[in-house]
py3Dmol code that shows the C-alpha trace and the ligand (Angstrom):
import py3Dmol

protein = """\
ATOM      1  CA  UNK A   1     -31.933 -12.330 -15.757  1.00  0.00           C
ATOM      2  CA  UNK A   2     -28.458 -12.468 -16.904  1.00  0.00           C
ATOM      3  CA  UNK A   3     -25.294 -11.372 -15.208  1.00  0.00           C
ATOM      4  CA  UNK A   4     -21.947 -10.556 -16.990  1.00  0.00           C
ATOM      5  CA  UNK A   5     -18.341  -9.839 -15.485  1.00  0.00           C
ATOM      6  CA  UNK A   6     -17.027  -6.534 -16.243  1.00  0.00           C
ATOM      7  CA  UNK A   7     -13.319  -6.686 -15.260  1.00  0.00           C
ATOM      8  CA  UNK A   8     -11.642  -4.263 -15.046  1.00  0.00           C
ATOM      9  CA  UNK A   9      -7.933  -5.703 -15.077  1.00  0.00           C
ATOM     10  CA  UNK A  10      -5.177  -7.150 -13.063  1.00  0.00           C
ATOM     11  CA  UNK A  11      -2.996  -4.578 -10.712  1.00  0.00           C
ATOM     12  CA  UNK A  12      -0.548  -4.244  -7.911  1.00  0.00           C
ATOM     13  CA  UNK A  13      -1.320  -2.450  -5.027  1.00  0.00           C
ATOM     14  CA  UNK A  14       1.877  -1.140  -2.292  1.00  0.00           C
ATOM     15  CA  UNK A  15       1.705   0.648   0.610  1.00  0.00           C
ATOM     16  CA  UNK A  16       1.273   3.984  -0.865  1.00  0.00           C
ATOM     17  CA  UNK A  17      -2.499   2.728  -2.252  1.00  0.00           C
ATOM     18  CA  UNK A  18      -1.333   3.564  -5.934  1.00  0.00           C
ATOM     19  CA  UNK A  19      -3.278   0.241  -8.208  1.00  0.00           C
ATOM     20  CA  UNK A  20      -0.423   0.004 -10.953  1.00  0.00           C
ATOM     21  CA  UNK A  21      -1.869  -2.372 -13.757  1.00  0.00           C
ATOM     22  CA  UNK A  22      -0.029  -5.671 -14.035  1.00  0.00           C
ATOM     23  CA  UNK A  23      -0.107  -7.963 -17.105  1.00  0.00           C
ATOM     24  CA  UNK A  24       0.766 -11.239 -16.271  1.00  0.00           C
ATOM     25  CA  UNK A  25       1.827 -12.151 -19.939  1.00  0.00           C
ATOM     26  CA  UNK A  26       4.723  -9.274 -19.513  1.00  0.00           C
ATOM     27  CA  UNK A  27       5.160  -7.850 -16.116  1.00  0.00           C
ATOM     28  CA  UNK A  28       7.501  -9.786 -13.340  1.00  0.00           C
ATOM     29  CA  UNK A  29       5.961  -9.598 -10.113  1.00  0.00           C
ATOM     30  CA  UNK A  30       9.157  -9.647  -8.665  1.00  0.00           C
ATOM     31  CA  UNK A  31       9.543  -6.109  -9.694  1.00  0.00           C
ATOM     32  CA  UNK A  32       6.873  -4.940  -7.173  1.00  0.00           C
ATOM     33  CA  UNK A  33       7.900  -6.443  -3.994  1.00  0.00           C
ATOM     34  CA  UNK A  34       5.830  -5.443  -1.146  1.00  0.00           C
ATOM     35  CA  UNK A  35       2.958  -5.610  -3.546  1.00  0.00           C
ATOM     36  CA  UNK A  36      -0.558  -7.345  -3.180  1.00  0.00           C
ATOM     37  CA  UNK A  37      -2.058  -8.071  -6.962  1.00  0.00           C
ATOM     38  CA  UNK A  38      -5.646  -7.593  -7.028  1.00  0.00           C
ATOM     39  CA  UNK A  39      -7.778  -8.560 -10.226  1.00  0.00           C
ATOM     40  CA  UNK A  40     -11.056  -6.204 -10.433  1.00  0.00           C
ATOM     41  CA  UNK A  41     -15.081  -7.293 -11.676  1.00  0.00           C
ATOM     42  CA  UNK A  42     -17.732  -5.016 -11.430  1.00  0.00           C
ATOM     43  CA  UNK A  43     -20.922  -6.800 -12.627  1.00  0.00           C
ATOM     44  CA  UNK A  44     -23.691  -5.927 -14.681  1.00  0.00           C
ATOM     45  CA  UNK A  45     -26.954  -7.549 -14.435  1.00  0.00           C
ATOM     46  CA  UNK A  46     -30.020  -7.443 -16.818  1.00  0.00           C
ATOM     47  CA  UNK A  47     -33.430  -7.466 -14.964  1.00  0.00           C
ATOM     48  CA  UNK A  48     -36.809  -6.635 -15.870  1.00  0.00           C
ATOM     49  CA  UNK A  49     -36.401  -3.668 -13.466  1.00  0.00           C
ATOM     50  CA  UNK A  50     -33.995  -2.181 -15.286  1.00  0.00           C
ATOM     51  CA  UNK A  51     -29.688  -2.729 -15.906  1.00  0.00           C
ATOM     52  CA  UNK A  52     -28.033  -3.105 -12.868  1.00  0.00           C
ATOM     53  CA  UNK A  53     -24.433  -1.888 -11.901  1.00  0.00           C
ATOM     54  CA  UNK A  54     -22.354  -3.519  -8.747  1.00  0.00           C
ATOM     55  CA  UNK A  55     -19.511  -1.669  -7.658  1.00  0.00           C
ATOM     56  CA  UNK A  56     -17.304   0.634  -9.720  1.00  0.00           C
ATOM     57  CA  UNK A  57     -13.992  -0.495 -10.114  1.00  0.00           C
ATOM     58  CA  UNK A  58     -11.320   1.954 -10.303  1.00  0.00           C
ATOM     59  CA  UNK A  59     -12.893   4.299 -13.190  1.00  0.00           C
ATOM     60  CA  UNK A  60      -9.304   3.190 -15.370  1.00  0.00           C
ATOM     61  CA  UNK A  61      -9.466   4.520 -19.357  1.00  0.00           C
ATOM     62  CA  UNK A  62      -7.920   2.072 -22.123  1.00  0.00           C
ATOM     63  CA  UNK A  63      -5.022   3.747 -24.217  1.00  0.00           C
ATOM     64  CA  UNK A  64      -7.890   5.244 -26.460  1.00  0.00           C
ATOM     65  CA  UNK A  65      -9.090   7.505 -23.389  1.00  0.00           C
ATOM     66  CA  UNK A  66     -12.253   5.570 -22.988  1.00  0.00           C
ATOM     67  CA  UNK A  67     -13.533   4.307 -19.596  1.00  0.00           C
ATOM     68  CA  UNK A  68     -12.813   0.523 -19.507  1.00  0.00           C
ATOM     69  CA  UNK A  69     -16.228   0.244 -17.943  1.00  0.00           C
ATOM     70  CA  UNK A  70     -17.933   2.117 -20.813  1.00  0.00           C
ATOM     71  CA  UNK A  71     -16.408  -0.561 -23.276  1.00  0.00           C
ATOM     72  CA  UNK A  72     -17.314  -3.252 -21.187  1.00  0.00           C
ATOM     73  CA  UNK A  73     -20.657  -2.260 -21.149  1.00  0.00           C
ATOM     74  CA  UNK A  74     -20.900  -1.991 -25.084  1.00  0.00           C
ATOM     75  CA  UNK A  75     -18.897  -5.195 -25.338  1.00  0.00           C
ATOM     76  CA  UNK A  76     -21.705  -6.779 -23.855  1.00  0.00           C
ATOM     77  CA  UNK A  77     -24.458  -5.222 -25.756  1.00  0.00           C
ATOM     78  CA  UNK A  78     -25.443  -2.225 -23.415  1.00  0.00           C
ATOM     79  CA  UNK A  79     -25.101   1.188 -23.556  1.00  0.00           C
ATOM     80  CA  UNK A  80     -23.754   3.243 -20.350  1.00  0.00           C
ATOM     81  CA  UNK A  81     -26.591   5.585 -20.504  1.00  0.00           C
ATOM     82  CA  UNK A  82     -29.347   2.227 -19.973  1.00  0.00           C
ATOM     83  CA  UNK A  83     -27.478   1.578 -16.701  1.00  0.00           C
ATOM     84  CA  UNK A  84     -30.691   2.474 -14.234  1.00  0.00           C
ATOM     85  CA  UNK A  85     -29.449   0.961 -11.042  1.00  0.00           C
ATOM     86  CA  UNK A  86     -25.568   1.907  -9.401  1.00  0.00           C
ATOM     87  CA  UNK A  87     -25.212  -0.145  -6.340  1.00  0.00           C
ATOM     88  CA  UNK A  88     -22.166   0.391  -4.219  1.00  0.00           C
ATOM     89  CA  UNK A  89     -20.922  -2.090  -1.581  1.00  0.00           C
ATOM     90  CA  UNK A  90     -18.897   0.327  -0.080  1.00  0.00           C
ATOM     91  CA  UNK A  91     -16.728   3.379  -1.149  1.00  0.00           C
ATOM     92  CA  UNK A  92     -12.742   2.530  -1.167  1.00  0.00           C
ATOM     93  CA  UNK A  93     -11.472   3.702  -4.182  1.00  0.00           C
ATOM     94  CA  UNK A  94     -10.934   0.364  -6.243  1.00  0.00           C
ATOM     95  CA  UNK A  95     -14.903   0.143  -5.809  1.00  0.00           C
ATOM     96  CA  UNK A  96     -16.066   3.718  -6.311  1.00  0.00           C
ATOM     97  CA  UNK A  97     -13.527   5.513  -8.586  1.00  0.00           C
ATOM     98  CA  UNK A  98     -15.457   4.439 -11.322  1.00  0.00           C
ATOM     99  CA  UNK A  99     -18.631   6.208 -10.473  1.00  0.00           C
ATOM    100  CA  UNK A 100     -17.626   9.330 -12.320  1.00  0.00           C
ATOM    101  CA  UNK A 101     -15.151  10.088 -15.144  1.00  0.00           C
ATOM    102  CA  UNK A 102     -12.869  12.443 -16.368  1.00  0.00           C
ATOM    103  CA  UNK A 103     -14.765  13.956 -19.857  1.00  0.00           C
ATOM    104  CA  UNK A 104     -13.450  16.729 -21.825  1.00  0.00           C
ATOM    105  CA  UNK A 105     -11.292  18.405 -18.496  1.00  0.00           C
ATOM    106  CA  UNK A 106     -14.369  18.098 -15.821  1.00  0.00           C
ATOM    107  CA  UNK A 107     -15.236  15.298 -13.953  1.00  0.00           C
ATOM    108  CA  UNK A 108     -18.852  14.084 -14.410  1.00  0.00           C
ATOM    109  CA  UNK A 109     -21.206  10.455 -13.734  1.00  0.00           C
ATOM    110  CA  UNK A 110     -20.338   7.793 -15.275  1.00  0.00           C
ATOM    111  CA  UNK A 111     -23.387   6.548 -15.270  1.00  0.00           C
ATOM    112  CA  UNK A 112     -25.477  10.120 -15.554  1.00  0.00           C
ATOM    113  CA  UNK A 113     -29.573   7.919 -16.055  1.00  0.00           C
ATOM    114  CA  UNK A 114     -28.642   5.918 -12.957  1.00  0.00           C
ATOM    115  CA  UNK A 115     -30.127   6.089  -9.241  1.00  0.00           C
ATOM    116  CA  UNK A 116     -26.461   5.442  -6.809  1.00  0.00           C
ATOM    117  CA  UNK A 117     -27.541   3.462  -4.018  1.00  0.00           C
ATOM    118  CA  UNK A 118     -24.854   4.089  -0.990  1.00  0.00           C
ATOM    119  CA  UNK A 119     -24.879   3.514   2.993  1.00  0.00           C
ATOM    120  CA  UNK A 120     -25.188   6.634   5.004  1.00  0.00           C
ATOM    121  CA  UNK A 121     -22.515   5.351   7.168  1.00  0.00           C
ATOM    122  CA  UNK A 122     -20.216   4.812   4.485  1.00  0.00           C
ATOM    123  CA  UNK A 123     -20.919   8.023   2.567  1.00  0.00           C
ATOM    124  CA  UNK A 124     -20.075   9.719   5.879  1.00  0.00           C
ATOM    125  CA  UNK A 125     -17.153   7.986   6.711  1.00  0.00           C
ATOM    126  CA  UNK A 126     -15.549   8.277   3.230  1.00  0.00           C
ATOM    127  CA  UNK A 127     -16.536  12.089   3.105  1.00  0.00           C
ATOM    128  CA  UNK A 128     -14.446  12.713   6.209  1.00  0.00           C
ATOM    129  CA  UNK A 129     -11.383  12.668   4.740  1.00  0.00           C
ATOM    130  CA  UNK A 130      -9.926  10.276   7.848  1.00  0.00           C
ATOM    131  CA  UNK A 131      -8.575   7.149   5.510  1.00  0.00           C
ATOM    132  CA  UNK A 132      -6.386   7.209   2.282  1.00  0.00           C
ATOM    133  CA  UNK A 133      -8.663   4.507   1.241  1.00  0.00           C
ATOM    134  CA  UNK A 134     -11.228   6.836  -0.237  1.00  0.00           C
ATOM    135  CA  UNK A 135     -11.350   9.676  -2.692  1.00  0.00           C
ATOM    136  CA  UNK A 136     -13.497  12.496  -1.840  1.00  0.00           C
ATOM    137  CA  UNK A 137     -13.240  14.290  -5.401  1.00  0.00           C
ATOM    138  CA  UNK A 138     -15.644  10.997  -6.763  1.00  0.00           C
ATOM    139  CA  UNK A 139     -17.908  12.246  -4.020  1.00  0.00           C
ATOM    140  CA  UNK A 140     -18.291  15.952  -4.555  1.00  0.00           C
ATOM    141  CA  UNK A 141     -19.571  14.973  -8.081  1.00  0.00           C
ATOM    142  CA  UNK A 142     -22.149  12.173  -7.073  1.00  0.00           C
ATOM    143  CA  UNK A 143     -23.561  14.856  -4.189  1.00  0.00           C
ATOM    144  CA  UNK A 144     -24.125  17.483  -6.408  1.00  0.00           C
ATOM    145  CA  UNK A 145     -25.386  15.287  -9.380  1.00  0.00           C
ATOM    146  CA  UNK A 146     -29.031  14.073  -7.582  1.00  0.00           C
ATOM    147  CA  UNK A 147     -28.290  10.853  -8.435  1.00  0.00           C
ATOM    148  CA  UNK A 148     -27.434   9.839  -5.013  1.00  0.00           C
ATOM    149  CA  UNK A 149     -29.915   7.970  -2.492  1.00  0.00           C
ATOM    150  CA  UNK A 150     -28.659   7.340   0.651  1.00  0.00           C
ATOM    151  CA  UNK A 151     -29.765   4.067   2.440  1.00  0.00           C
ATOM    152  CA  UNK A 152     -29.752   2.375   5.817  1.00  0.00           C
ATOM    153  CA  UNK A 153     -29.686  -0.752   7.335  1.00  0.00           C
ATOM    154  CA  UNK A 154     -31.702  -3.428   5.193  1.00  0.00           C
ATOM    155  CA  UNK A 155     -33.998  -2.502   3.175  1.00  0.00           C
ATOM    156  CA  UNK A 156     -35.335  -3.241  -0.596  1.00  0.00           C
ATOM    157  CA  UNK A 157     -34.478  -1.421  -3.455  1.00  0.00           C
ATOM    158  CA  UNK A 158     -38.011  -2.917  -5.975  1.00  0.00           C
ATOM    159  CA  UNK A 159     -38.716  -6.452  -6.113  1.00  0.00           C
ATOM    160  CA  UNK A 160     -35.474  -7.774  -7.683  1.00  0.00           C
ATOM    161  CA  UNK A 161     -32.997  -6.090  -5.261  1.00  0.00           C
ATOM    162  CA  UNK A 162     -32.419  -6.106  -1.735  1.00  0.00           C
ATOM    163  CA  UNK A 163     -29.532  -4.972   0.008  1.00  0.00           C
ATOM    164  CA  UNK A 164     -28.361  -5.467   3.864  1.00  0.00           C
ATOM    165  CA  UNK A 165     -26.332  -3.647   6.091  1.00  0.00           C
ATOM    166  CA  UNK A 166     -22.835  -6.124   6.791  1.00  0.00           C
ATOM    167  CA  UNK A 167     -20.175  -3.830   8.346  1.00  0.00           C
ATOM    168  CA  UNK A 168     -17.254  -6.261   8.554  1.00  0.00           C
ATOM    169  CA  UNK A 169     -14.777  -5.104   5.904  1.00  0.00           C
ATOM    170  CA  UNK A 170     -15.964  -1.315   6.607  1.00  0.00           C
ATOM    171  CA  UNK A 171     -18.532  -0.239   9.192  1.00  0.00           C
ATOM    172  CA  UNK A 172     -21.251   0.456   7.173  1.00  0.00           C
ATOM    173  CA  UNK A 173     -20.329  -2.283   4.402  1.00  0.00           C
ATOM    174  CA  UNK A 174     -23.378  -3.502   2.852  1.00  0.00           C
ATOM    175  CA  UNK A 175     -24.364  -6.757   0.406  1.00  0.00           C
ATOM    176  CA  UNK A 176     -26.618  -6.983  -2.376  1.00  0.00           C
ATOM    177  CA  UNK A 177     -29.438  -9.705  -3.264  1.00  0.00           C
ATOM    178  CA  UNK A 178     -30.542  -9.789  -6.704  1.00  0.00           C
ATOM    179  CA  UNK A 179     -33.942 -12.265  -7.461  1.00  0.00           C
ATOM    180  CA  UNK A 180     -35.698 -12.725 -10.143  1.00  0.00           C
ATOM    181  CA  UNK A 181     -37.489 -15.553 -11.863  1.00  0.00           C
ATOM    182  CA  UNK A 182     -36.372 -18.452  -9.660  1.00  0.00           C
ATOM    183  CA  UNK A 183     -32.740 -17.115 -10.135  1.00  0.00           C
ATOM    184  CA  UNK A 184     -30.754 -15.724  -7.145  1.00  0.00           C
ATOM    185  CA  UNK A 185     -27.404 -13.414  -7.647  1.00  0.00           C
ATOM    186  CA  UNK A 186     -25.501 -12.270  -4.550  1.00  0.00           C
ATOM    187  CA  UNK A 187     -23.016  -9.694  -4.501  1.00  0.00           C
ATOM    188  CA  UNK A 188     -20.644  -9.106  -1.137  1.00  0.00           C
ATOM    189  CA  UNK A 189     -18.527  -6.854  -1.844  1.00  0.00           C
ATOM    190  CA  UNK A 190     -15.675  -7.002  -0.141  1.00  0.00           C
ATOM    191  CA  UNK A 191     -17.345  -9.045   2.307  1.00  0.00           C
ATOM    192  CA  UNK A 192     -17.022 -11.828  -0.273  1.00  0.00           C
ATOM    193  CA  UNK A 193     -14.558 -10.942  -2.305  1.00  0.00           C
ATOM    194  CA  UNK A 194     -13.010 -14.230  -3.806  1.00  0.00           C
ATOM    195  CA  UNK A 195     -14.226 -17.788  -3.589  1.00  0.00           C
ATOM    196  CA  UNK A 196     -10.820 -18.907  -1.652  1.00  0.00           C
ATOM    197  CA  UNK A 197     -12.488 -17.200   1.395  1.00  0.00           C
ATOM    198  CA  UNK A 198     -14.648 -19.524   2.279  1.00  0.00           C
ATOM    199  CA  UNK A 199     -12.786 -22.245   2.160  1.00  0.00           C
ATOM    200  CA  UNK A 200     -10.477 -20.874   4.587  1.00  0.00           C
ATOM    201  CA  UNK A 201     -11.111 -19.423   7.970  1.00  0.00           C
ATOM    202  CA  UNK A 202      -9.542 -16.470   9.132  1.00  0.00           C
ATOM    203  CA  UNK A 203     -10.072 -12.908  10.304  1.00  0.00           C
ATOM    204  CA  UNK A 204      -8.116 -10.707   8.226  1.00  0.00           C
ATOM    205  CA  UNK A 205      -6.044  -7.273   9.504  1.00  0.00           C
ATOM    206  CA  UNK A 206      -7.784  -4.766   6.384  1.00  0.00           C
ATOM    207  CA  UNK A 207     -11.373  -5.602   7.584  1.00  0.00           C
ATOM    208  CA  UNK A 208     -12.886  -2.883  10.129  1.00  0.00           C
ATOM    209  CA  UNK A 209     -13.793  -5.801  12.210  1.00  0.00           C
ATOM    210  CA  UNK A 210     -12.352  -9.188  11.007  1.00  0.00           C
ATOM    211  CA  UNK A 211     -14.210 -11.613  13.456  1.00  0.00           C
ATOM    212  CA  UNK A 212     -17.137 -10.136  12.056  1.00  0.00           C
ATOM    213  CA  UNK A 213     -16.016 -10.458   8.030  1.00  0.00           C
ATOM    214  CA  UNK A 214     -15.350 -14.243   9.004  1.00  0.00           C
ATOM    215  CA  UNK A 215     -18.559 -15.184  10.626  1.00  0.00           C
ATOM    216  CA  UNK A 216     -20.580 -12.856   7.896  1.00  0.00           C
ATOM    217  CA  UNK A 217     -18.568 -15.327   5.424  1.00  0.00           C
ATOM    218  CA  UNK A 218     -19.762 -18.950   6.920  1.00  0.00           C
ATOM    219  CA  UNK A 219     -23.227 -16.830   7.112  1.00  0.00           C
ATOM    220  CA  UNK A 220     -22.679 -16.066   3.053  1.00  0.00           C
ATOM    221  CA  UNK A 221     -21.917 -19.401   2.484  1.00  0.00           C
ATOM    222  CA  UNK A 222     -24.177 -21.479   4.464  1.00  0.00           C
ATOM    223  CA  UNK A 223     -26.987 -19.388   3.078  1.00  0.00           C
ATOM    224  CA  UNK A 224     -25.863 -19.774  -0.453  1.00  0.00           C
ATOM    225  CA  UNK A 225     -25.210 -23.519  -0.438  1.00  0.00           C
ATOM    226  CA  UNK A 226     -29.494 -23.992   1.194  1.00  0.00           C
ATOM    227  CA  UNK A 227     -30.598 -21.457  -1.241  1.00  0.00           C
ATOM    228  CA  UNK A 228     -28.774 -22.051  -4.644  1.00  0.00           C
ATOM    229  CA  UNK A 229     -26.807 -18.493  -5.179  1.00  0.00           C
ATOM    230  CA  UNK A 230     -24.690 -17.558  -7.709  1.00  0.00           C
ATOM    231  CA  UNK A 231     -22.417 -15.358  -5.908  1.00  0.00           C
ATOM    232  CA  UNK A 232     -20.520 -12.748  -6.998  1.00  0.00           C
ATOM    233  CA  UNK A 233     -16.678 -12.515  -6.089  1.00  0.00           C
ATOM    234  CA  UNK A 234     -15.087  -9.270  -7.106  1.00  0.00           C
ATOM    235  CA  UNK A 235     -11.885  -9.566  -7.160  1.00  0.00           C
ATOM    236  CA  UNK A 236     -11.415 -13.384  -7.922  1.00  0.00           C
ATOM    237  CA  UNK A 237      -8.356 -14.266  -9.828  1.00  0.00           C
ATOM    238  CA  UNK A 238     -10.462 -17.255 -11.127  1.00  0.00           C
ATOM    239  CA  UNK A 239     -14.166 -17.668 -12.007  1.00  0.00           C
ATOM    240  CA  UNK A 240     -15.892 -14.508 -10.779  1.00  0.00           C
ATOM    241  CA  UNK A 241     -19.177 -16.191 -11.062  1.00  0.00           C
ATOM    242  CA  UNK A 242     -19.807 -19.441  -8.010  1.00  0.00           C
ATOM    243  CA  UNK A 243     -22.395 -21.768  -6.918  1.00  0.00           C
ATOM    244  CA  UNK A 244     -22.062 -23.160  -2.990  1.00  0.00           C
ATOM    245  CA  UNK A 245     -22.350 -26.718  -1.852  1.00  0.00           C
ATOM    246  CA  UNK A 246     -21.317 -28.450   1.461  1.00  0.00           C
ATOM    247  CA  UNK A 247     -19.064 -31.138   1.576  1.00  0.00           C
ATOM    248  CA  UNK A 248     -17.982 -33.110   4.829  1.00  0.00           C
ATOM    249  CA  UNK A 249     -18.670 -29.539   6.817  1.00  0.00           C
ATOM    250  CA  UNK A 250     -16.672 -27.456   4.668  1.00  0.00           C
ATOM    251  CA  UNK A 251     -17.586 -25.057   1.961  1.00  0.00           C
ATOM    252  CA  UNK A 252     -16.888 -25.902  -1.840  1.00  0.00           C
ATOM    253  CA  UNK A 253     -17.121 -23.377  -4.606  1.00  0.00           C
ATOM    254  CA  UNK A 254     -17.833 -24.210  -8.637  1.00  0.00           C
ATOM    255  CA  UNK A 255     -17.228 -21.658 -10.531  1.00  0.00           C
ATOM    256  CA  UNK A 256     -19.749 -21.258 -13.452  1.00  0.00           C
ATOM    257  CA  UNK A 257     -19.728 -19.022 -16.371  1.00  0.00           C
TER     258      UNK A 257
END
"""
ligand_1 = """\
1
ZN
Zn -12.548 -2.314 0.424
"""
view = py3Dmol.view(width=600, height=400)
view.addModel(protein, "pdb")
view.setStyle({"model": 0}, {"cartoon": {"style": "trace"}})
view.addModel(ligand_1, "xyz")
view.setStyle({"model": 1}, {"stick": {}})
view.zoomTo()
view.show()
């Protein structure tokens, strides 16, 4: 099994839910007050089961009009169309917007040999137009591609992948367990999204239910450090890739490449 990063880039995010990109090596933060600066990693994992995709990013091209996801994928060594699993944590749009693309004036998959694997709840919840957090446009094209299994509490995907129902950060949020060989990869979401949350406590105002985010979190973590995970953190500034210990009752996180 191998695993491999695909970020997507750095941006700022203000109230109006626009993700501006934001290069550190020329843009000032100072010139987006107001702003929260996110840094985005879909991952890719090889498997014997077939290539795996976690999360979508924000479907972004590169100033040659390809999908930076696409390039990623080539970059390293895959094509788009060998992508057989698409498995979504959760459907706000700097996870899902990359599920479909914008191709010759139509929007169509991105991923068109892939199975997307999304919570009912979620799918539901996104499709009803109630938050800003979501665009329904991505969905129209996933529901009438056939590509689209919808699944429910926990449940197992083949032998490699596993996914459970979380519902802190959205109600029907759900994590992903990837096993193969002896080797363990676990994907939160936004359940888990950088390392820095476990080594603080809190419950935060953006989850659906933030007591519940926090004690999924010292779940994550205590789980991870007895069972030797490589977690997943989507949108660490740092390593995206971490191993768990325990240290004097509090969490510590290596990154590892
Ligand atoms: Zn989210």
């Amino acid at each position: 099994m191998q695993a491999f990063s695909l970020y997507e880039g750095s941006y700022s995010v203000d109230s109006s839910k626009k993700f501006i990109p934001f290069d550190p090596s020329k843009d000032d933060p100072k010139d987006r007050k107001g702003s929260l600066f996110i840094h985005i990693h879909p991952f890719l994992i090889q498997t014997s089961k077939g290539l795996i995709l976690l999360d979508t990013g924000l479907g972004y091209k590169d100033e040659a009009g390809n999908l930076i996801l696409h390039d990623n994928i080539k970059k390293a060594g895959f094509d788009p169309r060998d992508i057989r699993f698409v498995l979504m944590s959760h459907l706000h749009q700097d996870h899902a917007s990359g599920m479909v693309y914008e191709n010759q004036g139509k929007l169509q998959l991105a991923f068109p040999e892939a199975t997307y694997y999304v919570s009912r709840g979620e799918w539901e919840a996104g499709y009803s137009g109630k938050s800003s957090s979501y665009k329904t446009e991505v969905f129209d094209v996933l529901q009438r591609s056939g590509n689209l299994e919808l699944v429910e509490g926990d449940g197992r995907i083949n032998d490699a992948i596993s996914y459970e129902h979380s519902g802190g950060h959205t109600e029907f949020h759900q994590v992903f367990h990837i096993q193969e060989n002896g080797q363990y990869y676990f994907f939160g979401g936004d359940e888990l999204p950088e390392p820095e949350q476990l080594l603080r406590k809190f419950a935060a105002k953006y989850d659906f239910d933030g007591k519940k985010a926090m004690r999924l979190r010292e779940n994550y973590g205590n789980r991870a450090a007895a069972e030797g995970w490589i977690c997943m953190f989507y949108h660490s500034t740092k390593a995206p890739f971490g191993k768990v210990s325990i240290v004097d009752d509090s969490f510590r996180v290596e990154g590892i490449k």
